[in-house]
C-alpha positions in Angstrom: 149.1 105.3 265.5 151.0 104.6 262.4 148.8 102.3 259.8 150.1 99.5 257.8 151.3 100.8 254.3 151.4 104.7 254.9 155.1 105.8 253.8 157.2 107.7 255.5 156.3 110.5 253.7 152.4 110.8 254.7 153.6 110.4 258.3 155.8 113.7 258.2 152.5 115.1 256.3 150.2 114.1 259.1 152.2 115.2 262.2 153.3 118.7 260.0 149.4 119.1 259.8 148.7 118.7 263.4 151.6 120.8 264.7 150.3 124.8 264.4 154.2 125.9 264.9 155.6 124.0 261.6 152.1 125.2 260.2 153.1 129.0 261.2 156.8 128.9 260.0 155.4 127.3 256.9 153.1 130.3 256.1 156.0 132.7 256.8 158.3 130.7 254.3 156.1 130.5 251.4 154.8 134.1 252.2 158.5 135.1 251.9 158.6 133.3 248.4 155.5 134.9 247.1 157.0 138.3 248.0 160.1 137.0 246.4 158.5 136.3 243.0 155.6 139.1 242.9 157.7 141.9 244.6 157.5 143.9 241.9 154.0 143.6 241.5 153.2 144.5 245.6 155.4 147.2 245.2 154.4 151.2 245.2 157.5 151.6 243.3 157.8 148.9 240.7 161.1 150.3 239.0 164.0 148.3 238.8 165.5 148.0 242.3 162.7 150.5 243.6 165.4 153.4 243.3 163.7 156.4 242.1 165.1 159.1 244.7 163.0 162.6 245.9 165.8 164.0 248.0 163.0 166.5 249.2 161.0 163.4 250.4 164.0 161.9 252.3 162.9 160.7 256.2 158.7 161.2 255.5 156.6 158.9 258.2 155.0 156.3 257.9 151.5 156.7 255.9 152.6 159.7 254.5 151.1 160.8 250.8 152.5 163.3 248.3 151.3 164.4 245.3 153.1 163.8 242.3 153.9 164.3 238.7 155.1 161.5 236.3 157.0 163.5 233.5 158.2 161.2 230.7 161.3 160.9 229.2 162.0 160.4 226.0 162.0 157.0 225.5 158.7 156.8 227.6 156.4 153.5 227.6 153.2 153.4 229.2 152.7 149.7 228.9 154.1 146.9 231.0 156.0 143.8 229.7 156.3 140.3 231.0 159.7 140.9 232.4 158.9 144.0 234.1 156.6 142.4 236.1 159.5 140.1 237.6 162.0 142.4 237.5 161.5 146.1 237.7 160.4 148.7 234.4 163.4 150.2 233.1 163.0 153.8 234.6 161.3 156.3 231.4 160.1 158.8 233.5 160.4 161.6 236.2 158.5 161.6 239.0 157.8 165.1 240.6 156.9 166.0 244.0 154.0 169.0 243.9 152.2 171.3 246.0 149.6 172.4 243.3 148.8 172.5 239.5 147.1 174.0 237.2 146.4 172.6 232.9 146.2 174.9 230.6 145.5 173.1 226.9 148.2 171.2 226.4 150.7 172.0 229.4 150.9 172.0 233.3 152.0 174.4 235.2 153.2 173.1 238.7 155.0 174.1 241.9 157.2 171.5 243.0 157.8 170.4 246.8 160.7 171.5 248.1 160.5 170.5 251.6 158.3 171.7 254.8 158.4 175.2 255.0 159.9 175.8 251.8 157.9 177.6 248.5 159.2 176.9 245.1 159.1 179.0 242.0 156.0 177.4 239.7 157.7 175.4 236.5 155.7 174.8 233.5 156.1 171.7 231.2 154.3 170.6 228.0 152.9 167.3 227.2 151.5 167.9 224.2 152.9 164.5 222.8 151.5 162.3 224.9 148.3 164.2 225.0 146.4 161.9 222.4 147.1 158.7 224.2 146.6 159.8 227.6 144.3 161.7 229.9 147.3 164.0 231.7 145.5 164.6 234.7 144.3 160.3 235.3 147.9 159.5 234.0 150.4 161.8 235.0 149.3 163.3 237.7 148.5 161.0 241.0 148.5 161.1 244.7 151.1 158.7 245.9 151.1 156.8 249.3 154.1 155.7 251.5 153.1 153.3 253.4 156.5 152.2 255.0 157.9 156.4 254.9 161.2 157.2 252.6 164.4 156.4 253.4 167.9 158.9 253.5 167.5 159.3 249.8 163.6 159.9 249.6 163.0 156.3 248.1 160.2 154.1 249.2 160.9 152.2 251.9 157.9 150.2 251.9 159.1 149.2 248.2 162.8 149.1 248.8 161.9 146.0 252.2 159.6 143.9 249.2 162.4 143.8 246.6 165.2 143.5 249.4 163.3 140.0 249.8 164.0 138.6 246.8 167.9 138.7 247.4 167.7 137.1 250.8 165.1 134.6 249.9 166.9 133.2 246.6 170.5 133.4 248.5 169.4 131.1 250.6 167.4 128.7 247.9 170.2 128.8 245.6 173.0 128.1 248.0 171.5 125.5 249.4 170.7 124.0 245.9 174.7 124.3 245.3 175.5 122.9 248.7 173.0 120.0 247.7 174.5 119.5 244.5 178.4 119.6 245.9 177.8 118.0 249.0 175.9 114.7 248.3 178.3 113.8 245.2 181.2 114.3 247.5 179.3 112.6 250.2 178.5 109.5 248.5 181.5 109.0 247.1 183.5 109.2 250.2 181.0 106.7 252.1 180.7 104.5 249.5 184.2 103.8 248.3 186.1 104.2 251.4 189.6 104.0 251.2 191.8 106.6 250.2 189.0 108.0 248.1 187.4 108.8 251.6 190.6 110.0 253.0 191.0 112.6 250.9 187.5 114.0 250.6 187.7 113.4 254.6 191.2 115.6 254.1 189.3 118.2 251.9 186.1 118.8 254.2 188.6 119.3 257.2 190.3 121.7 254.9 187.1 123.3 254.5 185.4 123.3 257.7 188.4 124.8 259.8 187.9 128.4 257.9 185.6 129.9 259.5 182.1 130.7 257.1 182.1 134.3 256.8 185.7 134.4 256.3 185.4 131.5 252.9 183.0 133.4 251.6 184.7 136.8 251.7 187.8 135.2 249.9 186.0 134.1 247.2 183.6 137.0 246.8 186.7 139.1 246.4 188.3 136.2 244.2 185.4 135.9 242.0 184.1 139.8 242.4 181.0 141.5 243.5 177.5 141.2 242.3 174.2 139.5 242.7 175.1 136.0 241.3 178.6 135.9 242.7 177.2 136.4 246.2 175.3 133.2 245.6 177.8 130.8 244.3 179.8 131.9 247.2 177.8 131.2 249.8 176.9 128.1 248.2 180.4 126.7 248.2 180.9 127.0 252.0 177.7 125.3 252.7 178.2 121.7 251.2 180.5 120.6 253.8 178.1 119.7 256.1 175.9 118.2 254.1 178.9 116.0 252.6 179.6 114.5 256.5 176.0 113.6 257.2 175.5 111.7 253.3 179.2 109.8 254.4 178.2 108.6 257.1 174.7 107.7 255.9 176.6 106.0 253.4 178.9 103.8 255.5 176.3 102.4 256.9 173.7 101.9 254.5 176.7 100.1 252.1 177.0 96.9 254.3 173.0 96.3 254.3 171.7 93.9 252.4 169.6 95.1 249.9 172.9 97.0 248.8 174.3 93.6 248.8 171.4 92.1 246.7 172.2 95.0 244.4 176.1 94.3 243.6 175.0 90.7 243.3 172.7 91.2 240.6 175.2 93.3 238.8 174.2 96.8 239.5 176.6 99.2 238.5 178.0 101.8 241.5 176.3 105.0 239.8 172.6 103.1 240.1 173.5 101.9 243.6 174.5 105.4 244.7 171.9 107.4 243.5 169.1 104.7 242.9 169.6 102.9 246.5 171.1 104.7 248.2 170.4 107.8 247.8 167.0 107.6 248.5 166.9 106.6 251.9 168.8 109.0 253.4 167.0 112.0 252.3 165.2 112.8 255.2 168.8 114.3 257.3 169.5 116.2 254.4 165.8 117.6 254.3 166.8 118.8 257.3 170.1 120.4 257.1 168.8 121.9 254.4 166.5 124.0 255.9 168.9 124.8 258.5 171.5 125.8 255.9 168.6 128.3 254.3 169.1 130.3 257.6 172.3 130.1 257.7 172.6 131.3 254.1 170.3 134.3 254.9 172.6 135.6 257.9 175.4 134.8 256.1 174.5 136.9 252.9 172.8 139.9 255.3 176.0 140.1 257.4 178.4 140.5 253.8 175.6 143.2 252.7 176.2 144.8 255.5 180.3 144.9 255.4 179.6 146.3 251.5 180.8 142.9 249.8 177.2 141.4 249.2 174.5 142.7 247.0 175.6 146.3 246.1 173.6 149.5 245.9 171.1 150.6 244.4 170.3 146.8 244.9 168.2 146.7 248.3 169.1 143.8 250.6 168.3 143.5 254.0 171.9 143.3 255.3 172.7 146.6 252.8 169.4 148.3 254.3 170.5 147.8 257.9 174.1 149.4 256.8 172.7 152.8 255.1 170.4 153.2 258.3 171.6 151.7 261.4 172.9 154.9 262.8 169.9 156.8 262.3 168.3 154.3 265.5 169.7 156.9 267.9 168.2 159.9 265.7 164.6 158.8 265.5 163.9 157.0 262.6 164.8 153.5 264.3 162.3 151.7 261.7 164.5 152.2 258.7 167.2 149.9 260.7 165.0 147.9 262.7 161.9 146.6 260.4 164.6 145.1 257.9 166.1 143.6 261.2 163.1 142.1 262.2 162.2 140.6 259.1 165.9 138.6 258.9 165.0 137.4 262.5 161.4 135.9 261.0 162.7 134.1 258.4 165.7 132.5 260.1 163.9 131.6 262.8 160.4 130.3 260.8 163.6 128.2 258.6 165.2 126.7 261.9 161.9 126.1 264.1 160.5 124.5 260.7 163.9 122.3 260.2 163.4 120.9 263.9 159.8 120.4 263.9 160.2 118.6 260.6 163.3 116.8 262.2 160.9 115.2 264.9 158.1 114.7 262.4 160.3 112.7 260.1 162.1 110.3 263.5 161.0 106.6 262.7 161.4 105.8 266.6 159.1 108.2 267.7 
């Protein structure tokens, strides 16, 4: 039973709290924006876009461990700075696949992996520079596990699914923020002025709405070219339309109540009335298409990744992971297509089962 004096707000709180579904999508979406944030940090592989490649690795199971070399570059750094902790160290070193090794003073000799069934010649290299700052055989020298296998190009596939989350994840929350942004101004203005303002906004988000999604966003990925940003902004300007119907018509009928009336009559000018009357009230729809738009957004920006005009490689996406591996399902490594797979079909779904629980939670007549 609803109390006297508990908002609106605390209700949605209280049923949320007593639903374990919304509860279970809710720990899926934050999970996904930890992962998003921290992916560097969780990864095996915490160079930028978890690329380094061990051809010899490539198509290793699940759990498998190698032992390896780290052999620096010249331009080597040990240490790790703020934004390499978000993003990805530059990468200052080699990594070497080895069988065995042997140090002698101040140089390792080694005989690289080649492959099962395959015996290299043993390579010798010196690293008598870093010798006073490091322990060789602690620091450069490690046993390295892959939890997730390697993909086609030996890379960490357990890494390359963590940092794939970021792009999905912020596609969606940046999209939507644009579609927020575009979408209520265009909106309000339409349900508020009426007229021949709303006829053409009506005009333009007819326009809009009769090109079908992936197609908009294809012509202005191409218009605006390829990248990680521009795959953002474009999604996010094919997503506001719906979000501009549902504030218009919020709008024409919240302008003919009377506290809107009260406002006009005390000389309120139309901005404050918009956004500081208005506004307000009808947040709880767009709550909700927005969380439906996230999914959206996510399919949307995994289906260009997969047709080569999203993210691009060496950027790991979802979509682009799919596309380098879906044909190796019939050749028995189905995981490197399907776990990717799977993990688009979590989050939409934990996004659109979270938008209708919260839907219900937030109906005054129930």
């Amino acid at each position: 039973m609803v109390q006297r004096g508990e908002s609106l707000t605390q209700i949605t709180i209280q049923k949320l709290k007593r639903n374990p579904l919304a509860l279970a999508c809710l720990f899926i979406i934050f999970l996904a924006a930890f992962v998003s944030v921290f992916a560097y940090a969780l990864a095996t592989d915490d160079t930028k876009n978890a690329a380094l490649q061990q051809v010899s690795l490539k198509y290793k199971p699940i759990g498998y461990k190698q032992l390896m070399l780290k052999k620096p570059l010249p331009d080597y750094n040990s240490g790790t700075s703020f934004s390499d902790f978000f993003f990805g160290r530059e990468q200052d070193f080699e990594e070497i696949p080895i069988v065995d090794y042997e140090i002698t003073n101040d140089a390792i000799a080694y005989t690289p992996y080649s492959g099962d069934g395959l015996v290299a010649e043993k390579k010798l290299i010196s690293l008598s520079t870093y010798q006073e700052e490091h322990e060789i055989e602690k620091d450069f020298i490690y046993t390295k596990t892959f939890w997730l296998g390697t993909d086609s190009f030996g890379r960490d596939f357990y890494s390359r699914l963590l940092v794939g989350t970021r792009i999905s994840f912020f596609v969606g929350f940046i999209a939507v923020s644009i579609s927020l942004l575009v979408g209520i101004v265009i909106g309000a203005l339409g349900g508020y002025y009426r007229g021949k303002v709303d006829n053409v906004i009506m005009w333009l988000i007819n326009v809009v709405w009769s090109i079908p999604t992936l197609l908009l966003v294809m012509a202005i990925t191409l218009a605006i070219g390829k990248g990680f940003w521009q795959i953002f902004i474009a999604v996010g300007l094919t997503m506001w339309v719906e979000v501009a119907r549902v504030v218009r018509g919020q709008f024409l009928s919240y302008r003919e109540m009377e506290f809107v009336e009260a406002a006009r009559a005390l000389g309120m000018s139309d901005a404050r009335i918009i956004f500081k009357q208005i506004l307000p009230n009808i947040l709880a729809p767009v709550i909700v298409i927005s969380a439906a738009n996230f999914a959206a957004a996510i399919l949307i920006e995994s289906g260009l990744s997969f047709l080569g005009i999203g993210a691009q490689p060496p950027t790991p996406s979802w979509g682009n992971i799919i596309k380098e591996h879906y044909a190796h399902i019939i050749l028995g490594k189905q995981h490197l297509a399907i776990l990717p797979g799977l993990l688009i079909l979590l989050l939409v779904m934990a996004f659109n089962v979270f938008g209708n629980q919260l839907r219900d939670a937030m109906d005054i007549k129930a």
